[in-house]
C-alpha positions, 0 to 999 in steps of 0.5 A, spaced: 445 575 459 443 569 461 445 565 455 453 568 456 452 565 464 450 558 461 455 559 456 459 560 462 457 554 465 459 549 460 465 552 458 467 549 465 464 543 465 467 542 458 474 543 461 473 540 467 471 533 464 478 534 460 482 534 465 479 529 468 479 525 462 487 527 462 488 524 469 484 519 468 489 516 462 494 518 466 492 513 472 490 507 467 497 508 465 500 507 472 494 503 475 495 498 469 501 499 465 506 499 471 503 493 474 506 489 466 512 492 464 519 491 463 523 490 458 530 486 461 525 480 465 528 482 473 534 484 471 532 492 470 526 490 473 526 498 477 529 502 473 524 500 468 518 501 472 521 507 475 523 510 468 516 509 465 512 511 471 517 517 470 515 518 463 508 518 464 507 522 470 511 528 466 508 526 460 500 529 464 504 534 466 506 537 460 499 535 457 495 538 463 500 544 462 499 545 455 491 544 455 491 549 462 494 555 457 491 553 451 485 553 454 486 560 458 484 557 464 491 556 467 492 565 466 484 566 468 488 562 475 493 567 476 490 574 475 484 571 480 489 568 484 487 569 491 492 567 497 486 567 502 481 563 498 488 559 496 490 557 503 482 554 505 482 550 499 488 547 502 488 539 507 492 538 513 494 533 507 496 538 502 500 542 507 503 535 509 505 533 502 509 539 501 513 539 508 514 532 507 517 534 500 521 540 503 524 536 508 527 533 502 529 538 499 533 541 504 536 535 506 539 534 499 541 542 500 544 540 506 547 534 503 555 536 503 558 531 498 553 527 496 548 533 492 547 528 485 545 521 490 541 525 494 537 528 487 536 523 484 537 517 488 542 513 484 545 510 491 539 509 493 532 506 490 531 512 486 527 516 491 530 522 491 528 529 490 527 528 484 521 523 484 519 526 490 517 531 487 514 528 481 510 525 487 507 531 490 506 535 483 501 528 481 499 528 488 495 535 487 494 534 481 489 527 482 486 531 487 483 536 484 482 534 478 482 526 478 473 523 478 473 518 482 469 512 480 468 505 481 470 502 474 478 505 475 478 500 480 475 494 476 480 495 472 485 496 478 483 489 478 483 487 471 490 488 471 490 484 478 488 478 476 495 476 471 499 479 476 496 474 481 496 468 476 503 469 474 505 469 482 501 463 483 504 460 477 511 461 479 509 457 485 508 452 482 516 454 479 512 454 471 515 460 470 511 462 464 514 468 462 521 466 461 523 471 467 527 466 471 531 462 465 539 467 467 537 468 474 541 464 479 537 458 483 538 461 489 535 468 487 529 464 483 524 464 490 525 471 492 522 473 486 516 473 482 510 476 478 513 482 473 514 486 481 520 483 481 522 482 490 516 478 493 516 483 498 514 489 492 510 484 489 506 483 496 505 490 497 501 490 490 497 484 492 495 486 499 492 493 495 489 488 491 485 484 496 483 489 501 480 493 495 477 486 492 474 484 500 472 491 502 468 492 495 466 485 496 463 487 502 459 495 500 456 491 493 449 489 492 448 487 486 449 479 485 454 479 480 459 484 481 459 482 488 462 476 485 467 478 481 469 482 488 468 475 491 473 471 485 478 476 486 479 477 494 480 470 494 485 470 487 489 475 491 489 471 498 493 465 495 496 470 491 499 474 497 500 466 501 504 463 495 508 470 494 512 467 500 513 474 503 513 474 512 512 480 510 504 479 508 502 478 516 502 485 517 498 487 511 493 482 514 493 484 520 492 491 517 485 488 512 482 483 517 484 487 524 482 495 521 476 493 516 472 491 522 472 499 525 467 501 519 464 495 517 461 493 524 457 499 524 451 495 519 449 488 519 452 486 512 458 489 514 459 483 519 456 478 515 461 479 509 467 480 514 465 473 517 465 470 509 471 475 507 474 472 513 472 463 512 474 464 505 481 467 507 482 461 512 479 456 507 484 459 502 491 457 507 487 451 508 486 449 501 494 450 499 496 446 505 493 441 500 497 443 494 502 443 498 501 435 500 499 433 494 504 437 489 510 437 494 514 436 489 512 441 483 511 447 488 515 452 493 513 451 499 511 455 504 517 456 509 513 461 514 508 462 519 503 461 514 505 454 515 504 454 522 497 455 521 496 451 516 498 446 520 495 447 525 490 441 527 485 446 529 485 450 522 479 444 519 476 446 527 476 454 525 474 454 519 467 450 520 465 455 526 466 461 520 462 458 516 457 456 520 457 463 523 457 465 517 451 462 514 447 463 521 448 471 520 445 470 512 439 466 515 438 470 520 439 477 515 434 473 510 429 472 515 429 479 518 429 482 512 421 481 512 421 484 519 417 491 518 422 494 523 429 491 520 435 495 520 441 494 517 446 499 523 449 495 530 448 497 537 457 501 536 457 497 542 461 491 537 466 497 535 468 498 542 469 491 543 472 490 536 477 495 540 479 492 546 480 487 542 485 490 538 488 493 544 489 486 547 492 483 541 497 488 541 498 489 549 499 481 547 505 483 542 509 488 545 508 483 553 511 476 547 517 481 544 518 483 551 518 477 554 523 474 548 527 480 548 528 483 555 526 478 559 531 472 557 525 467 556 526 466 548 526 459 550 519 459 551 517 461 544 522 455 540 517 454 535 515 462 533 523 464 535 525 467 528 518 472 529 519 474 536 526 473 539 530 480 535 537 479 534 542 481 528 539 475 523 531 477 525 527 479 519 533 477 513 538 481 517 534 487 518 535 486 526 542 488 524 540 493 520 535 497 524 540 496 530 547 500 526 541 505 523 539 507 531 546 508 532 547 513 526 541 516 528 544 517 535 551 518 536 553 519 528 548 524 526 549 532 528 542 535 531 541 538 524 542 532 520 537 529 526 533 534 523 534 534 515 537 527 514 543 525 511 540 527 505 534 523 501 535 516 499 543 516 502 542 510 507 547 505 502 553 512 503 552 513 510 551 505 511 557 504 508 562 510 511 560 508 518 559 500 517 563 499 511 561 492 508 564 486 509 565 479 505 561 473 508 561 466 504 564 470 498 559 475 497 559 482 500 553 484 503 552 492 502 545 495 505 542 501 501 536 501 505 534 499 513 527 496 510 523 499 514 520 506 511 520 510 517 528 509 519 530 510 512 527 517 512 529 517 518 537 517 518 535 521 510 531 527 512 531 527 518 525 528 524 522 533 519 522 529 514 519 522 517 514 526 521 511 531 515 510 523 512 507 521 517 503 526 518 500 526 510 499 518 510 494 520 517 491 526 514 490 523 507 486 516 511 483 521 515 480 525 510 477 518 506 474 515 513 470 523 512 469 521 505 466 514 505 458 516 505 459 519 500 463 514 495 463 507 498 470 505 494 473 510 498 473 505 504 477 500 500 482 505 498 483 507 505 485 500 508 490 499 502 493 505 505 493 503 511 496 496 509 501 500 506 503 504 513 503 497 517 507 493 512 512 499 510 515 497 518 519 492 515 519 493 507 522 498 501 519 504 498 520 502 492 518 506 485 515 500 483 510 499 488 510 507 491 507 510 485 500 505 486 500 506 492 501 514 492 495 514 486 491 510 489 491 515 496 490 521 491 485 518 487 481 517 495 482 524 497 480 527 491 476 534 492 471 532 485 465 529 487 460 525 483 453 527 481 449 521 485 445 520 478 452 518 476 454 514 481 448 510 480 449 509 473 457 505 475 453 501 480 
């Protein structure tokens, strides 16, 4: 008897690691592969990637399909299936997930004349029902059977680092890789890396420096606390020199939430203060490359140069290293104190707080005061960030405006609801708000480049929240993680980068299928034995 239990057991330990084995080729593939491929350099630059991702992502499907009925395990499911013990297993994420992608659903049924765009997404961005739901299948299948461990995100990183060198390289307008030969001068600046859009490719970068930084800062081993060193420091100049305005807002997210948990022990605010020196240190040794080099490099035309030039940035820097090499001395000498501890008085989170609070009440009064009030004339120097009209953000002022608008008086309550239908921005654009020809060119909008008025005007109220609502859950359910797996908290900050930057970008399949594989991979259920994950570090 107690052999045929035993032999039970490693049965299932067998096909558990099996399977994991198959999600973890299959995030090697989109962690890894994705980031380099392309086939026709920027000119099919999504199509490309959203063909691949789509490839391998049905490829582990069959793959895990095949092994769950050959195996017998998909069959012992079905007869034991339980909808009670079912439904327990089940987050606030996972029913999100599903509402989000019912919300497409129904808004592609509902979706009168356009049934083939809001399936497929031809009119769009690719981010229809169809993707969505290859989303959600790889969603629950990275959670249930994925095992995370640190050396995924290593190799994350690995990749990074060409992906880095090459934005930096075309900076310096050395285009290594020959992407730019047919492309016109004008365009050339608004693409780089093998991510096409400066925009896309930042979303990356920003994954990769919250990920570097936060691993920089849970890292006690000498040398690997280097290498997370060198790559949050890549990634930094990396996400200046990608030009995008949109980086502020990652930064934002990185350097303003990161405090929240860090603070709570004396190395987390040691690192943050180092982490943080080292990102100014970073915009101040570009302004040099800048001046010395003017000729052979872009150039930064954004609020980074703002900062960069700012006579008190030499100032700053030098008060954070100084803090910054206090509080290792101070570390170095407590650490001989019998009575050392490494958790802070929570005090320093409640203040970390009211500061985010301030800065942000500072904001909304600025925008206010730019906007409303009729005092834009006070804010010259900072004018294309705070004053809103059509042309603020790359037009995306006149995007947003005409998007409300359908929303508002276009849109029956049920397509308020349900959307318009999935990723059909560009048809409904068009209809009420036909293109017009400008300097010669036709300018024609398929997305309000801002995530959540897109799903807004395309699956409605339902569909936006249910979105929503999964991206929280899925943040909160790794904050509830990140004792037992460190790395979990530098997933959680990617994401949350993510969510702040997604106000004012695309959701894209070359950039979205990173981010939804690394959202997985932290709010997986399967948990690693602490002898191994003592081994990993």
């Amino acid at each position: 008897m107690a052999n045929r239990i035993k032999k039970k057991e490693e049965t299932k330990s067998s096909y558990q690691d099996n399977v994991a084995l198959i999600m973890g080729v299959f995030t090697l593939a989109v962690l890894c592969a994705l980031p380099l491929v392309f086939r026709d350099y920027y000119f099919n630059i999504l199509e490309t990637k959203y063909q691949f991702y789509c490839i391998v992502s049905i490829a582990a499907l069959v793959v895990m399909g095949g092994y769950g009925l050959a195996s017998g395990k998909m069959i012992e499911w079905f007869s034991k299936f339980d909808f009670k013990t079912w439904r327990k297993g089940m987050s606030v994420g996972d029913w999100a997930m599903i509402a989000f992608w019912l919300a497409n659903v129904i808004s592609w049924a509902l979706s009168k004349d356009w049934k083939w765009e809001a399936f497929w997404g031809t009119s769009g961005r690719y981010n229809g029902v169809f993707l969505m739901t290859i989303y959600m299948a790889v969603y629950f299948l990275v959670t249930r059977f994925f095992k995370l461990k640190r050396w995924y995100l290593d190799a994350f990183l690995a990749v990074g680092i060409f992906v880095c060198v090459f934005g930096i390289t075309d900076y310096f307008q050395m285009d290594v890789l020959g992407f730019k030969v047919n492309m016109m001068d004008t365009q050339k600046s608004s693409y780089t890396s093998t991510f096409g859009n400066i925009n896309t490719y930042t979303i990356y970068v920003a994954a990769l420096m919250a990920i570097s930084m936060i691993l920089f800062t849970q890292e006690k081993n000498q040398k690997r606390m280097m290498w997370y060193y060198g790559n949050m420091i890549l990634s930094a100049f990396a996400l200046i020199m990608g030009n995008s305005d949109n980086a502020y807002l990652s930064l934002a997210a990185i350097f303003g939430l990161s405090p929240l948990w860090l603070f709570k022990t004396k190395t987390g605010i040691r690192k943050y203060m180092i982490s943080l020196a080292s990102f100014f240190t970073v915009i101040w040794c570009i302004e040099w490359i800048n001046n010395a080099y003017a000729s052979s490099v872009l150039g930064i035309s954004s609020a980074f140069d703002l900062i960069a030039g700012h006579k008190f940035l030499p100032v700053l820097i030098a008060a954070l290293w100084i803090i910054s090499g206090v509080l290792v001395f101070l570390d170095k000498k407590s650490e001989v104190s019998r009575t050392y501890t490494e958790e802070t008085n929570k005090i320093l989170i409640y203040i970390w707080i009211v500061v985010i609070a301030v800065v942000c009440a500072a904001a909304a009064f600025v925008l206010y005061d730019a906007n409303m009030a009729g005092h834009a004339d006070k804010y010259s120097a900072i004018s294309n960030y705070v004053v809103f009209n059509d042309a603020w953000g790359t037009h995306r002022g006149y995007i947003w405006k005409r998007a409300m608008e359908i929303f508002t008086d276009k849109l029956t309550p049920v397509q308020k609801l349900f959307g318009y239908g999935a990723d059909t921005f560009a048809l409904i654009m068009q209809y009420y708000f036909p293109p017009a020809q400008s300097g010669g060119i036709i300018k024609i909008y398929d997305s309000a480049h801002n995530e959540y008025l897109h799903y807004l005007i395309t699956i409605g109220l339902f569909g936006t929240g249910s979105y929503v609502a999964f991206m929280l859950a899925s943040v909160a359910a790794m904050a509830r993680k990140m004792k037992e797996q460190p790395e979990v908290m530098a997933i959680m900050i990617a994401v949350l980068a993510y969510m702040i930057q997604a106000v004012v970008n695309i959701n894209l399949p070359i950039a979205m299928p990173i981010i939804i594989q690394l959202l997985a991979m932290g709010v997986g259920r399967k948990k690693i034995p602490a002898e191994e994950t003592k081994t990993e570090k």
